[in-house]
C-alpha positions as CSV (number, residue, x, y, z in Angstrom):
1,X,36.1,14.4,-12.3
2,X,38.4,12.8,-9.8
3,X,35.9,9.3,-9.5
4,X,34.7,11.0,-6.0
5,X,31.2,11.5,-7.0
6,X,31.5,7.8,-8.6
7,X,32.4,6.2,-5.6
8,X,29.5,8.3,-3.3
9,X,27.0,7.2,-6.3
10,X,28.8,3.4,-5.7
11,X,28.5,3.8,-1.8
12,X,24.9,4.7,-1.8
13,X,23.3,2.3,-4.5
14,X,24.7,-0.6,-2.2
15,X,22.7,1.1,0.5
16,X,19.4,1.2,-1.6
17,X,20.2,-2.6,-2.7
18,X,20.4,-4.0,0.7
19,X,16.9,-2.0,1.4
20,X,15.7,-3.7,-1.6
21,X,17.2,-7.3,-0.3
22,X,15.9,-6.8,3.4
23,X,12.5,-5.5,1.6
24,X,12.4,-8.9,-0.4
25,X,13.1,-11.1,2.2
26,X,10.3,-9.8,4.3
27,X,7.8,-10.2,2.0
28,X,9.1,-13.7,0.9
29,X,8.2,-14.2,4.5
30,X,4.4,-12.5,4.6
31,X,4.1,-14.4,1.4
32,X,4.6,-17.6,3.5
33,X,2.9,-17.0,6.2
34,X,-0.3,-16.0,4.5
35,X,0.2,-19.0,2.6
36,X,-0.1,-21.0,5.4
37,X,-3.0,-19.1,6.4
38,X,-4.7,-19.4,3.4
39,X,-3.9,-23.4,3.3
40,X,-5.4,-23.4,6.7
41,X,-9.0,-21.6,5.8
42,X,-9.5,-24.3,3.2
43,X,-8.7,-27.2,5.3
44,X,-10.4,-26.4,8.2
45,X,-13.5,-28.3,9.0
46,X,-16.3,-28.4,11.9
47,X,-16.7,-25.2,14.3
48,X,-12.7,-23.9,14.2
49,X,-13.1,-19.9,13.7
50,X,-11.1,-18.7,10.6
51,X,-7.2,-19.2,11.0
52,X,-7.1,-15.6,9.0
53,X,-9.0,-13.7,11.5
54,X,-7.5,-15.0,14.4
55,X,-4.0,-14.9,13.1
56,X,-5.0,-11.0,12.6
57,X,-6.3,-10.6,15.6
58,X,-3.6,-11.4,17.2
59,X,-4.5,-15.2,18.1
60,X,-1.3,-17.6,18.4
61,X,-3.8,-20.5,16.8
62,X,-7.5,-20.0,16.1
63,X,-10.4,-21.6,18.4
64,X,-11.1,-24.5,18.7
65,X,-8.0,-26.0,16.6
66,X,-7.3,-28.4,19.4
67,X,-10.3,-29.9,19.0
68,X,-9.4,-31.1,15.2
C-alpha cells in the first residue's frame, strides 16, 4: 500500500467533519432561537398571541407585541 488509499480516507473524513461542523453550528443556532421563543411564551402577558406560533407561521413578531 502506497498511502493512496490513506490520503483519499484523510481527504474524505475532513469532508464529513465540516458537515458535522456546519451541522453543529446550525443547530447551535435553532437552539437559540427557540430559546428565545420559548423565553418569550413565558413572559408574555395580556392579549399578545403566542410568539411560537407566529414565529412558525411565518410572523416577523407576534400580534399585538407593540402593544406591550
Amino acid at each position: 500500500d502506497d498511502g493512496t488509499h490513506c490520503e483519499e480516507a484523510s481527504s474524505l473524513a475532513e469532508h464529513k467533519l465540516q458537515d458535522v461542523r456546519e451541522k453543529m453550528t446550525d443547530l447551535a443556532r435553532m437552539e437559540t432561537v427557540l430559546s428565545e421563543l420559548v423565553f418569550a411564551c413565558h413572559a408574555r402577558q395580556g392579549n399578545v398571541s403566542c410568539p411560537l406560533i407566529a414565529s412558525l407561521q411565518g410572523e416577523k413578531e407576534p400580534r399585538g407585541a407593540d402593544a406591550v
